[in-house]
VOBA-634319 format. One record per residue (C-alpha): y, z, x. Coordinates in steps of 0.02 Angstrom, whole numbers, plus 50000, padded with zeros to 5 digits. Example, Ala and Ser with C-alpha at 12.3 -4.5 7.8 and 13.67 -1.06 7.14 Angstrom:
REM residues 2
497755039050615
499475035750684
END
This chain:
REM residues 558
522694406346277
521124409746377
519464398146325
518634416946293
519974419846178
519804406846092
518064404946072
518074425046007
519144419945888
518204404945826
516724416145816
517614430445709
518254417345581
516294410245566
515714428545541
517054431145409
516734416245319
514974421145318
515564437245240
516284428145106
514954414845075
515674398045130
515214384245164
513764387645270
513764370545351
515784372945380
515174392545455
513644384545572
514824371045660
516344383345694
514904397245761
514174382845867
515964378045940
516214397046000
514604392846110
515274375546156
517324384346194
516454395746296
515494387046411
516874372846449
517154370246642
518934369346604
520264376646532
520704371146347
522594375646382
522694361846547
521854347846431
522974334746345
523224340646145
522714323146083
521044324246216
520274339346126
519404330045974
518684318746119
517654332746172
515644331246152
515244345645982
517234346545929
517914336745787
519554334545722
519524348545619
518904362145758
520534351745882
521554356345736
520824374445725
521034374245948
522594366545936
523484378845829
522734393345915
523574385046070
525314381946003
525364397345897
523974410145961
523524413645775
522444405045633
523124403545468
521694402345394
520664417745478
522444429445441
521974422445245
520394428245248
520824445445354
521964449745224
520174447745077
519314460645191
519314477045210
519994483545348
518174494045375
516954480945321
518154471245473
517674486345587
515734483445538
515624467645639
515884480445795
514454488045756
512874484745875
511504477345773
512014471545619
512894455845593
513774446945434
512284445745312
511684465545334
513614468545329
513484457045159
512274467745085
513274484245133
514874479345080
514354470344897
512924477144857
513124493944912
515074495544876
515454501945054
516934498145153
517224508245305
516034513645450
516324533045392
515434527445204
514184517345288
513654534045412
513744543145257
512444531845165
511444535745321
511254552445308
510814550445125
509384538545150
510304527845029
510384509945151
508314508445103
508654505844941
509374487344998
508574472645026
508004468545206
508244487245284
507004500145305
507174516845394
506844509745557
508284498145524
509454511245461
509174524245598
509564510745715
511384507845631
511624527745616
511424529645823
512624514045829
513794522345747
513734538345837
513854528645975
515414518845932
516234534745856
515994543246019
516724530946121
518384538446051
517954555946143
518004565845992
516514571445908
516094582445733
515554600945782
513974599345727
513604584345840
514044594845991
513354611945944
511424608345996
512164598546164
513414615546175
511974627746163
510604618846285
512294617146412
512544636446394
510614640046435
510814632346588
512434637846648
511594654446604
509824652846696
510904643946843
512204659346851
510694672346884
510324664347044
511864660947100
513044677147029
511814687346924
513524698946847
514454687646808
515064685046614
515004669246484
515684662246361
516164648046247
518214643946219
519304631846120
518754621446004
517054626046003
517274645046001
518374643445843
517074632345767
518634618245746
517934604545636
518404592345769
517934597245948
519134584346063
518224593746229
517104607446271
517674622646362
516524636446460
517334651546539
516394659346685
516854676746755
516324679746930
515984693247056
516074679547186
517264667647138
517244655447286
515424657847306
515334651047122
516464638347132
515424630747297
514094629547195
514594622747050
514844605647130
512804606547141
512604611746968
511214596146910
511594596746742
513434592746752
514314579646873
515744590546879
517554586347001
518554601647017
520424600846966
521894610946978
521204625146818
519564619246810
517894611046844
517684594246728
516584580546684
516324567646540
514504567246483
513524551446452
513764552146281
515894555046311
516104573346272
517254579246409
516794597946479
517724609146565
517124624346666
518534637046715
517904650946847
518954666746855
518994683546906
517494694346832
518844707746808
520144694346707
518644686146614
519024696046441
520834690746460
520824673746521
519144670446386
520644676546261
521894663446323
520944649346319
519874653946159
521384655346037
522724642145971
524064645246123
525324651146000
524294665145946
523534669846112
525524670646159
526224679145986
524554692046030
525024696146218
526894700946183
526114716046092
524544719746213
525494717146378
524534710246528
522724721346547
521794722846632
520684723746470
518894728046478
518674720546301
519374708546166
519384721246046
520624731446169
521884716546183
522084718846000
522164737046002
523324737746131
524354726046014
524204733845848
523084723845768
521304725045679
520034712745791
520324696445716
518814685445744
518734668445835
518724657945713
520554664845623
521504662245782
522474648645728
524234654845707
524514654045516
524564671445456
523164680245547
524274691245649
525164697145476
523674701345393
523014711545556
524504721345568
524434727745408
522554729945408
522294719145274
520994706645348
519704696845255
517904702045314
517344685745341
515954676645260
514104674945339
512834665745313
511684680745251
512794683745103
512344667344996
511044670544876
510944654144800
511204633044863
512344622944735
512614604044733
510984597344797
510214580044767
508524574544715
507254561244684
507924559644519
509244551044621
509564544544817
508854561044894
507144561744983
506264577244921
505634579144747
506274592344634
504914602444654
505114601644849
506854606244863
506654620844764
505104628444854
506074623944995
507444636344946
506364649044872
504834650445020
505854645445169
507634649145141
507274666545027
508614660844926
508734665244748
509154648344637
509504630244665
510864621844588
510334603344570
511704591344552
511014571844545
512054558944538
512704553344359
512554536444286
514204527744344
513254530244522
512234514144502
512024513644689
511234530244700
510074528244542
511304540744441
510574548044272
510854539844107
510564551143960
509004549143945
508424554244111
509744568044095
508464573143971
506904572044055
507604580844198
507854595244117
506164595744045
505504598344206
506624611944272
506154621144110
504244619144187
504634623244351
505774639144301
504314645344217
503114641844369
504384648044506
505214664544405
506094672444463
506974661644567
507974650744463
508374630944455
510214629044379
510424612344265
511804604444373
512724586744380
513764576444516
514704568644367
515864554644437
517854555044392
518314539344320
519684529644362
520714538944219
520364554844263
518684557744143
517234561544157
515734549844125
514614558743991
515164562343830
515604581143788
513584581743683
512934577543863
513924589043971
513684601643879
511864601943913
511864606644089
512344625244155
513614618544288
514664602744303
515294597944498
516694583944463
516744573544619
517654555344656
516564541644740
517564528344691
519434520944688
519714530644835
521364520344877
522574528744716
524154534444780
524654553444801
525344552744610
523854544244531
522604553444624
523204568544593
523574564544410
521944558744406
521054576144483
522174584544357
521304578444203
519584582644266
520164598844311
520604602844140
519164595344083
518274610244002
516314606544065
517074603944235
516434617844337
516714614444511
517784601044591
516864591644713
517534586344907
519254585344844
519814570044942
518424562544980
518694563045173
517514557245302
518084566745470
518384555145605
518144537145497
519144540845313
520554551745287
520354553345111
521334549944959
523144557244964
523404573944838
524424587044804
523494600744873
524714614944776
524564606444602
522764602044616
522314621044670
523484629644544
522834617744409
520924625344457
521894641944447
522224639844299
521024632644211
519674643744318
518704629244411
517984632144586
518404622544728
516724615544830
516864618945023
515584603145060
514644608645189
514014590945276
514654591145435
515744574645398
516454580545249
517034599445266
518104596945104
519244606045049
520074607145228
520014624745276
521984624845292
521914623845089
520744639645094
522114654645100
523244647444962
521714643444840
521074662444868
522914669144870
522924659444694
521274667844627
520124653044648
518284654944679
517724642244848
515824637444842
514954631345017
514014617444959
512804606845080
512584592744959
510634590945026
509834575144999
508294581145099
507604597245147
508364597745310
510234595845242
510084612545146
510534620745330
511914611045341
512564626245243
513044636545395
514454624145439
515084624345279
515034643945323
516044641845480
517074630645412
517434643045270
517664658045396
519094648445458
519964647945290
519754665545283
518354666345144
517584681945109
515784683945014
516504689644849
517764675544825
516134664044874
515204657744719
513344656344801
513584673444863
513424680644696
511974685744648
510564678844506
511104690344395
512904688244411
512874666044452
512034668044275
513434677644177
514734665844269
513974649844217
513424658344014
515404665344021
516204648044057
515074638443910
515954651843763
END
């Protein structure tokens, strides 16, 4: 074993100890020996065992730590305190710019144990509530993050979409000058608005093909290396891009191709035949089929439905008339009340607000005990009165215990107009508990909508294990919608889970869970998302109108 290796390890077992609260004399002389380890002008392995407690800042009990290391290339005692750490407070320590005692403070007082959680808490303002961070401090670990979670080369759609767009300008402005007729457009991933884009692909039909490919080794914008199919690069930031140049007269075709899952582009072409086309819409009316838009072409059962005509028009974003699940003041969001719903009602021309703070089991995020249940509601009476007729719905995040309830008694739920049921906590139940556990707050009577099912974090938590069928035929029947939550790391229920909840009669509501003004248009991935799954705007909850969100909410308190 190397003297870096060594000295690494010496300095991971003095930050875990730290994140335990040892000994801090015990933690300060094993940090100081990984400085000493690594700075030795010799090799630790070449020295004599019974020499290495000789040498100047190492005692006999760092030899004995350097010794085993040496003989064994492990550390009892740092596997013994792995195994009392979470695997993602572990990952933490990667993190650039905060060490043990900010990770401390995350993991006890804030009850977070993976990166994902701690990006979460982010984006929900919720790491200035703890002692010795400010905003400065927690923007700084948000960028880390991003940074360490693109390192992997995969990124959320919505952290490529404003990158995607700028890209597209250019490639468009650049295109005049170079082959003014030719055509554009987005593929892959992006084009089907996949929840996780793994690389970005352009299509580019030219007049001039060579003339365009010459060029596009010049393109500024893009260091791009031309391969055998296309032109690609991997940005700064790691997103690989890839740039295919075709044919101006096989753009519509080869855009086709590379847009769609390749089973369905394949399945598709058996029944149009080879084109020329001088449209999408005439590959699939050469095949048989209704137009089925980007985002379905997945191969599940897309082809089926268009066949028989019976596609879903798909959801927009101008057909919700109302924003449910939304945080406040009252709890960890940043606008007031008052704010978020002028917000909705000025900017947004939205027609209600359904405000869903955090209920008292959520210590962490200032959750409402009764008694600020209470007061709550005496000031969305006032401002319902001041901002008619736009409407603010009486709403609550209420947390699903451990045993499956709910944490208000029936004399408090019953005083709000809609319940979302969500999980926050004892996310690590097996498929039979968790599910068992979702079950009972399903059938819980005040439970109105069930809240990110599984409590995923794309890219950083998969989520607690369920049984999607049981879980969706249970809101069946007991006639609870299923939240679509609409922040970009969340996008739960998984929009694989869409068709059989609508084939089963259940109502899906695209929720952005806003904690700030700004995370109210967070919406419109919770839209694409949703167009995926095949939602239309009458199986969507916020796309009913006032009148109707109304005699919903009064039918389910009888």
């Amino acid at each position: 074993m190397e003297n870096k290796t060594i000295a690494r390890t010496l300095r991971f077992l003095s930050q875990l100890m730290e994140l335990h609260e040892e000994n801090p004399f015990k933690i300060k002389s094993i940090a100081n020996a990984y400085f000493k380890v690594d700075k030795l002008p010799f090799a630790l392995k070449d020295k004599p065992i019974n020499e290495i407690d000789q040498i100047e800042g190492i005692g006999k009990g760092l030899a004995a730590k350097i010794v085993e290391l040496l003989q064994t290339g492990e550390l009892k005692e740092l596997n013994d305190i792995i195994g009392q750490t979470p695997e993602g407070v572990i990952e933490m320590l990667g993190i650039k710019g905060i060490g043990p005692k900010k990770i401390l403070i995350i993991w006890r007082t804030l009850g977070i144990e993976s990166i994902g959680e701690l990006y979460y808490a982010c984006n929900e303002n919720r790491l200035i509530e703890a002692k010795g961070f400010g905003l400065k401090t927690q923007e700084e670990i948000k960028n880390a993050i991003e940074f360490k979670l693109a390192a992997n080369g995969r990124f959320l759609f919505a952290q490529v979409e404003g990158y995607a767009n700028t890209l597209f300008t250019q490639i468009s402005e650049w295109l005049i000058t170079i082959d003014n007729h030719s055509l554009l457009g987005f593929a892959g991933q992006y084009r089907r608005a996949c929840e996780i884009i793994d690389e970005l692909e352009i299509v580019i039909g030219a007049e001039n093909i060579e003339h365009v490919q010459d060029q596009l080794t010049f393109f500024k914008p893009l260091s791009l290396i031309a391969g055998e199919e296309a032109f690609m690069t991997t940005t700064e930031a790691g997103l690989r891009v890839k740039i295919f140049v075709v044919n101006k007269s096989d753009f519509y075709l080869e855009w086709f191709k590379l847009t769609g899952n390749p089973e369905h582009a394949e399945k598709v072409l058996k029944l149009a035949g080879d084109g020329p086309f001088a449209n999408e819409n005439e590959i699939y009316t050469k095949a048989g089929l209704s137009f089925i838009e980007p985002e379905l072409r997945e191969d599940f059962d897309e082809i089926e439905l268009a066949k028989a005509d019976k596609l879903p028009v798909l959801i927009t974003d101008k057909d919700l008339k109302g924003s449910l699940h939304n945080h406040s003041t009252w709890s960890d969001g940043v606008h007031t009340l008052e704010q978020m719903a002028v917000y909705c009602k000025d900017v947004l021309n939205l027609e209600y607000l359904g405000i869903c703070d955090h209920s008292k089991t959520a210590v962490y995020a200032k959750g409402l005990n009764e008694q600020r249940v209470f007061g709550q509601h005496q000031e969305i009476d006032e401002l319902n009165q001041k901002l008619a007729p736009f409407k603010i719905f009486k709403g609550i995040e209420s947390d699903i215990l451990s045993d499956g309830s709910l944490d208000y008694s029936d004399d408090v739920l019953k005083t709000f107009d809609f319940v979302v049921a969500s999980v926050h906590s004892n996310l690590r139940m097996d498929e039979a508990k968790a599910t068992a556990r979702l079950l009972k707050a399903i059938e819980n009577p005040y439970t109105t909508i069930l809240g990110h099912p599984t409590g995923r974090l794309l890219l950083s938590r998969a989520g607690y294990p369920i049984d999607y069928k049981k879980i969706i035929d249970a809101c069946a029947a007991n006639q609870v919608v299923i939240e679509i939550n609409a922040n970009p790391l969340r996008l739960d229920l998984d929009w694989r889970w869409h068709r059989y909840a609508l084939e089963k009669g259940v109502l899906l509501s695209i929720n952005p869970d806003a904690h700030r003004t700004d995370g109210f248009h967070d919406t419109r991935y919770g839209v694409l998302v949703a167009r995926k799954g095949g939602l239309s705007a009458d199986k969507c909850l916020n796309a009913f109108s006032l009148e109707e969100i109304s005699k919903y909410f009064d039918s389910r308190k009888r």
